[in-house]
matplotlib code that plots the C-alpha trace (Angstrom):
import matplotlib.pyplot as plt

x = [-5.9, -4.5, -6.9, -5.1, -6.8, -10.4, -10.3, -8.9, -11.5, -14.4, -12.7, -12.4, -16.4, -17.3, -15.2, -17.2, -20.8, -20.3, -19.2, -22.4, -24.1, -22.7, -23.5, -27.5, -27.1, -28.5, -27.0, -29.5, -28.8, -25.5, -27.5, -28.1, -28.7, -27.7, -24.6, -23.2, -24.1, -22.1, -19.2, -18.2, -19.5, -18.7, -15.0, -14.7, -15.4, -12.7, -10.1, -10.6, -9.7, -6.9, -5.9, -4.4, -6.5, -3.3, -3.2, -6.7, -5.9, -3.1, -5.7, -8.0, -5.0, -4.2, -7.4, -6.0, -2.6, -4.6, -6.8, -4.9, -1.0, 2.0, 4.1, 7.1, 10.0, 13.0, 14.5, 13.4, 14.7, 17.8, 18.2, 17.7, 20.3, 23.0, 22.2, 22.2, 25.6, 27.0, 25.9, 27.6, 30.4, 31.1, 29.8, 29.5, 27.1, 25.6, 24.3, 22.1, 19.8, 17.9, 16.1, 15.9, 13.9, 12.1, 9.1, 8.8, 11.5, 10.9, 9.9, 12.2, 15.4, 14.8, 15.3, 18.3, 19.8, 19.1, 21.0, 24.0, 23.9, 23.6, 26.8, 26.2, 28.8, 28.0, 27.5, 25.3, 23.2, 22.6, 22.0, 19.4, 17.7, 17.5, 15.7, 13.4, 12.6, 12.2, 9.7, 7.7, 8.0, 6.0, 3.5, 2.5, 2.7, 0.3, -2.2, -1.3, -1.3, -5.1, -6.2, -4.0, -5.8, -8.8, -8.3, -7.2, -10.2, -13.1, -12.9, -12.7, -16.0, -17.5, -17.3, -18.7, -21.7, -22.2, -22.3, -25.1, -26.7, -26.5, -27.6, -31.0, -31.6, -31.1, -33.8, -36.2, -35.3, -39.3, -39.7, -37.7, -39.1, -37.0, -33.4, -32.2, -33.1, -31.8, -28.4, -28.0, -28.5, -26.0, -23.1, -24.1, -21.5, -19.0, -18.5, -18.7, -16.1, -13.9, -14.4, -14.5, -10.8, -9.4, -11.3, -10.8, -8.4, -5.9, -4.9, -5.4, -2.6, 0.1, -0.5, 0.4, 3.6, 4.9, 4.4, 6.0, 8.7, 8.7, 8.6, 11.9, 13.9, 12.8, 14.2, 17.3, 18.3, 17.8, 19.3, 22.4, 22.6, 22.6, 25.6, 27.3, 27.2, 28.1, 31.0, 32.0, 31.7, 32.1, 28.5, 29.7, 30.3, 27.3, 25.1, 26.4, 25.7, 22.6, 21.7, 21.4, 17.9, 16.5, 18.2, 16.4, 12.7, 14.2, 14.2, 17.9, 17.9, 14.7, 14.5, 11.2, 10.6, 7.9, 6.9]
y = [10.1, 10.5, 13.0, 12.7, 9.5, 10.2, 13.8, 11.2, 8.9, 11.3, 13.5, 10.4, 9.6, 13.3, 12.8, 10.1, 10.6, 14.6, 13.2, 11.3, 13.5, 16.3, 13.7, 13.5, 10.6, 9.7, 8.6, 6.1, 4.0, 2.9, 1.5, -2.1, -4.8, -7.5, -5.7, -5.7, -9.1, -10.4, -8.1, -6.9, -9.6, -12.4, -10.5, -11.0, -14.9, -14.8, -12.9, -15.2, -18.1, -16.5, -16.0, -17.7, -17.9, -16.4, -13.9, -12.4, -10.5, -8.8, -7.7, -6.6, -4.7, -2.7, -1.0, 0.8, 1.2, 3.3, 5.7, 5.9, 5.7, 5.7, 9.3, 8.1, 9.8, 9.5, 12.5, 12.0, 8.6, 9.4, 12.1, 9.4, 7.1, 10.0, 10.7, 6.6, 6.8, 10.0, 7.6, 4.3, 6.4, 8.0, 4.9, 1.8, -0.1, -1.1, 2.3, 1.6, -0.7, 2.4, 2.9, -0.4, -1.8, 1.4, 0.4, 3.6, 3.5, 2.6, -1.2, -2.0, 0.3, -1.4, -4.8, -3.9, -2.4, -5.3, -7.7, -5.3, -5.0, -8.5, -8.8, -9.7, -8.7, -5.8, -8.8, -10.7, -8.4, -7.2, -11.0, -11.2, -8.3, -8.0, -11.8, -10.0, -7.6, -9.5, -11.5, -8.2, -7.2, -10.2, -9.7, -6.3, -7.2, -10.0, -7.2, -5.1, -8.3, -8.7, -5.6, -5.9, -9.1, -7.9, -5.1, -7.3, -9.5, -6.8, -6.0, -9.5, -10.4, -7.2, -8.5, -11.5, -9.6, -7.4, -10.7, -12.4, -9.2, -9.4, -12.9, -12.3, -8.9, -11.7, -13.4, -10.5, -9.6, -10.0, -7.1, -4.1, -1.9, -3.7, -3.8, -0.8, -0.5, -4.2, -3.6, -0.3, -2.6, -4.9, -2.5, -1.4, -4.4, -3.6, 0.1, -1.5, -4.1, -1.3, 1.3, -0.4, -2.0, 1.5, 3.7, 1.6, -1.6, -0.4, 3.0, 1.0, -1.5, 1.7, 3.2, 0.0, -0.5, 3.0, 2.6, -0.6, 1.1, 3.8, 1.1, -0.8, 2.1, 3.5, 0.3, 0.2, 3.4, 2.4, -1.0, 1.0, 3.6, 0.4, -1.0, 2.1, 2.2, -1.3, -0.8, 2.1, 5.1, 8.5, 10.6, 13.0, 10.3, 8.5, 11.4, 12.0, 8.7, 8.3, 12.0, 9.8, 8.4, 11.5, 12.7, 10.6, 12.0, 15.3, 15.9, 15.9, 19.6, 19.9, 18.8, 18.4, 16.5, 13.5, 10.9]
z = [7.7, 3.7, 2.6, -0.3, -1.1, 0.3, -2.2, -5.0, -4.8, -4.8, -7.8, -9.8, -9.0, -9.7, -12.6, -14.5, -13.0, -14.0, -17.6, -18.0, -16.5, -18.9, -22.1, -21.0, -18.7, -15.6, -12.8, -12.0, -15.2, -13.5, -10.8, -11.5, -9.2, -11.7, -13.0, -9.1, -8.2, -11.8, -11.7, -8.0, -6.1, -8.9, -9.3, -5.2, -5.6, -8.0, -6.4, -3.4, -5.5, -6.6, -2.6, -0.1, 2.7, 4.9, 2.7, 3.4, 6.9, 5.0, 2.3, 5.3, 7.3, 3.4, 3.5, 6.6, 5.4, 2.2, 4.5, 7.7, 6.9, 9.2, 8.7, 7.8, 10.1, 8.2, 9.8, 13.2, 13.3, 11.5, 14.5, 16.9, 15.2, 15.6, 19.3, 19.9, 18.1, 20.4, 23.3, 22.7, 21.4, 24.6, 27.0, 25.0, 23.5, 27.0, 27.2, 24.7, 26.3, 28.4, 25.0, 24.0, 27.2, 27.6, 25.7, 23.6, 20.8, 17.3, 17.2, 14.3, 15.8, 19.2, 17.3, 15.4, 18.7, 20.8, 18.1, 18.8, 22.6, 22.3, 20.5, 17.2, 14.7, 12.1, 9.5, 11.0, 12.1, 8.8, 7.8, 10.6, 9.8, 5.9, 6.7, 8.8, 6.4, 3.4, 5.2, 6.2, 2.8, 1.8, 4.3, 2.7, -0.9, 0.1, 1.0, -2.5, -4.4, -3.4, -4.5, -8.3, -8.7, -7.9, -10.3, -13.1, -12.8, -12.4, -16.2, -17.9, -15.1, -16.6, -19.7, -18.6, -17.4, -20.6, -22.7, -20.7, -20.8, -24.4, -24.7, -23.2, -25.3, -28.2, -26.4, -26.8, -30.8, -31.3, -29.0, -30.6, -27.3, -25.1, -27.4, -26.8, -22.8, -22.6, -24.5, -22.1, -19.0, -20.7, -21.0, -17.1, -16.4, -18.2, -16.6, -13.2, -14.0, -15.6, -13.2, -10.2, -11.3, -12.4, -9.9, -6.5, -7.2, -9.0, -7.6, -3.6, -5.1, -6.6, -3.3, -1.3, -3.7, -2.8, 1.2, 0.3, -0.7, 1.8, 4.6, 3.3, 2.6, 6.3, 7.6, 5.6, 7.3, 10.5, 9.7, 8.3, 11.3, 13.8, 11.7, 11.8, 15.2, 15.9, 13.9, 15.5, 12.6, 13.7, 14.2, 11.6, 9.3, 10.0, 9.8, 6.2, 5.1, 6.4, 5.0, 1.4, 2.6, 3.1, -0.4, -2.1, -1.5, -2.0, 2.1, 3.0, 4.3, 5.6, 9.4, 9.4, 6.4, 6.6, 4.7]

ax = plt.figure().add_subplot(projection="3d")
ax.plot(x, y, z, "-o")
ax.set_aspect("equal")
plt.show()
């Protein structure tokens, strides 16, 4: 589970409750039936629109990628990479299929690995596979994509909300009692619109982008460790080169670093 963004979520909450609550507010004024119905539920209807219906078990499967993330192994798999390489160098690329057909290896170093027992040459492997993970990529930015819309709409529905608001206080101008209650309820939409965009939508869709990122990269070293050893590059020389992954979040001499 990413505690990281469970503690987030409830720092931000604590964070603008404890401010109004700091300023002479009450938490209760936020709660407003109308204000939800206009801006999250009216936001939702929009954000739909906005979606393919395809796209919606992506946007489903995100919520889970957010709250209970794969680690990301790039030493471990870079480690099996280099033994895979010892093996076919000393007994061929045959030898290979043991892991491949055992049913417990990485899913996308098993598919790599079974292009090049197959035969395939370095290039096209790299052809097939860069295919395969464009397409994957486009699955999970379906997912984020969701969430940024939803985030860009929330506000502008808030809006929305705090304007009819306003239009019936207008209604009640002959009752001065009920202005200043009625223009509060009012701007009750507009925090919901942009809180719930900047609180919830918005960080969910950075967080997607980076495992995103985290994902391809993970694959391009696996994809460039299979070509390596297709193509026949020393261990030692594929170790260093595949070292640069792990360089690049900083983790290149730890062994047991985790993303």
């Amino acid at each position: 589970m990413d505690i990281f963004s469970i503690i987030g979520l409830v720092l931000a909450f604590v964070g603008v409750i404890g401010g109004m609550v700091l300023e002479g507010g009450h938490p209760s004024a936020l709660l407003q039936v109308t204000a939800f119905m206009i801006v999250i539920i009216g936001s939702l209807g929009a954000t739909m629109v906005a979606t393919l219906p395809s796209d919606m078990s992506f946007a489903i499967k995100s919520l889970k990628r957010v709250f209970l993330p794969s680690k990301y192994d790039f030493h471990g798999l870079m480690e099996k990479v280099i033994e895979l390489a010892n093996l076919a160098r000393r007994e061929g690329l045959l030898a290979l299929e043991t892991y491949a057909n055992s049913g417990q290896g990485d899913p996308f170093l098993v598919k790599c690995l079974t292009l090049a027992i197959d035969g395939s040459s370095a290039e096209a492997i790299r052809e097939t596979v860069e295919v395969d993970m464009h397409i994957a990529e486009e699955d999970d930015k379906a997912g984020m994509k969701f969430w940024e819309t939803w985030g860009a709409l929330a506000p502008t529905v808030g809006v929305l909300g705090a304007v009819l608001g306003l239009m019936h206080v207008m209604s009640v101008l002959d009752q001065p009692a009920l202005i200043g209650p009625g223009i509060a309820v009012a701007f009750v939409a507009t925090v919901y619109g942009v809180g719930f965009a900047n609180v919830v939508c918005l960080p969910m869709s950075f967080k997607l982008k980076r495992h995103i990122e985290h994902d391809q990269l993970l694959k391009s070293m696996v994809l460039e460790g299979v070509v390596g050893i297709q193509s026949g590059i020393a261990p030692g020389a594929l170790r260093s080169k595949l070292k640069v992954y792990l360089g690049h979040h900083g983790g290149g001499a730890a062994n047991d670093k985790k993303h």
